[in-house]
C-alpha positions, 0 to 999 in steps of 0.5 A: 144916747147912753154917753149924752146921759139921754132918756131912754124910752120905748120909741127908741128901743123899737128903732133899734129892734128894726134896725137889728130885725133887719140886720143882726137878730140875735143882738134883738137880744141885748135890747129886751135886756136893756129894756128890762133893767131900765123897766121900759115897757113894751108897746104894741109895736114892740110885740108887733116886731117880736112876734114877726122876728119869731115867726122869721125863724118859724118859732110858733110856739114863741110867737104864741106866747108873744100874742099871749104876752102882749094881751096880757099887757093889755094890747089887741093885736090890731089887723098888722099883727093878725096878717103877720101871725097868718102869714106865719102860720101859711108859711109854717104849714099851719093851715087850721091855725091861719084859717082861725086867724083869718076869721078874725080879721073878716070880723074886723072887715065886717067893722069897717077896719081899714087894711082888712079887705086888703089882709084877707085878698092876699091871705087867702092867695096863700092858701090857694082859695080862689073863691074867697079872693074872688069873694072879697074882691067883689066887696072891693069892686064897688069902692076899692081903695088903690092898695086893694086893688094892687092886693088883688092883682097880687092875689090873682097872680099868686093864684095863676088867674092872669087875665083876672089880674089883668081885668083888675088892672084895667079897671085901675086905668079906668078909674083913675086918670093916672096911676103910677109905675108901681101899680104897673109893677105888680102886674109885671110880676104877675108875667113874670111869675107865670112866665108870659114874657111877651105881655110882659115885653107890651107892658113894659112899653105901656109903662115906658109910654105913660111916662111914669117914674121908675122907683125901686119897687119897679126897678126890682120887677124890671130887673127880675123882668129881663133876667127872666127874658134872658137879657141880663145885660139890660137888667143890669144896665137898669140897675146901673142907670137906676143907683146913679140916680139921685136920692135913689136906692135900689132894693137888696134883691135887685143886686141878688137877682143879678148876681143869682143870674151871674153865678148861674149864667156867663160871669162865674161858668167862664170866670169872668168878673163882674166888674164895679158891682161891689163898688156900685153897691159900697155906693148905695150903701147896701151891704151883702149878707153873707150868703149874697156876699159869698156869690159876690166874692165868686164874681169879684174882679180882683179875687187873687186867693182863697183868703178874699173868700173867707173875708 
């Protein structure tokens, strides 16, 4: 844009701060500077991004200051942005200081704000409160919204409470005449997550039975689904049969789960090579970290000496 002599605006700049947020954060850097010899402002999203980078790296006080920032630029941080604020404050051990934030998104509940019941569900999972999901829950009951009722069956299952997720579910089935295989992957990863692998096994037939097509999201929680069984053979023959569909990209943790379950199991214990992953991948366009890329290294099928390793 700079070379075509093209306007450069805060769009833009948000676009590459996503790019870089999931790539290579410390060039996030470059753009706050280019933004500010340029005198682009920043939008909410902007602080939105800034402020879960700085979370990221459980820097609070820098994530505090962001929040102070933005208000004084004249933005409230709308619900997307308290939730990521909780979030990082549940993972920092921030207990009191989530709770607060919570608070203020149960006033935006009370408002009618769209996405409130669904923040509070998963939120107060994190903390491990049962009586608040259950509360909040009982609000959704009489109108849920699809999204709600996925949180709540994500809530349920972080908590350990299966056959509330299951009920949840079931409702689902009821209400609507035909729910898609995503919702059938959140509960999936409630079975794995509380190792019933049998329930797991009838409803992965109920999915293949429905008839519903398989995205990444559900391709993931199969993957993790039969790594968890045991079968790693059938989670990478979905994989496989999944990336050579059309318009069709697996998720990153997809490969991690796969290649975790082969450093731990056969593939790297007996060196043997797990052969055309890398090329599967280079295919997908997904390109490993460097923590994935060593564990992808120790299973390479051509790896002759120490040097491929450090590249």
């Amino acid at each position: 844009m700079g070379e075509l002599k093209l306007p450069m605006n805060v769009d833009a700049c948000n676009q590459m701060i996503i790019l870089y947020k999931r790539l290579e954060k410390k060039k996030i850097a470059d753009i706050l500077l280019m933004m500010e010899q340029q005198d682009i402002k920043p939008s909410l999203l902007t602080y939105k991004l800034l402020i879960d980078t700085k979370g990221e790296f459980n820097d609070i006080m820098a994530m505090e200051q962001l929040v102070e920032d933005m208000k004084a630029d004249g933005f409230e941080p709308d619900i997307n942005a308290l939730t990521v604020m909780a979030k990082h404050y549940i993972k920092g051990g921030f207990k009191h200081k989530a709770e607060t934030v919570l608070k203020e998104i149960e006033e935006r509940k009370l408002k009618g704000i769209i996405g409130a019941r669904r923040s509070l569900l998963l939120l107060y999972a994190s903390l491990g409160r049962a009586d608040k999901v259950g509360k909040f829950w009982k609000d959704c009951e009489a109108d849920p919204k699809m999204q709600e009722c996925v949180a709540a069956i994500e809530a349920w299952g972080k908590l350990g409470k299966v056959g509330e997720a299951e009920a949840v579910f079931d409702m689902m089935l009821q209400k609507w005449e035909r729910i898609s295989s995503r919702h059938y992957s959140s509960l999936l990863k409630v079975y794995i997550d509380n190792k019933q692998l049998t329930k797991g096994k009838d409803l992965v037939k109920r999915l293949v039975d429905a008839g519903c097509w398989i995205g990444p999201l559900t391709c993931d929680a199969l993957v993790k689904f039969y790594i968890e069984a045991g079968d790693v053979d059938r989670a990478s023959s979905i994989l496989q049969k999944t990336a050579h569909r059309e318009k069709m990209r697996p998720l990153f943790t997809s490969f991690i789960a796969i290649m975790s379950s082969m450093q731990s199991g056969a593939y790297i214990n007996a060196k043997a090579p797990a052969y055309g992953f890398r090329e599967r991948m280079k295919a997908d366009k997904v390109l490993p970290n460097a923590t994935f890329g060593k564990v992808l290294a120790l299973a390479d099928a051509f790896r002759k000496t120490a040097v491929s390793d450090i590249v």
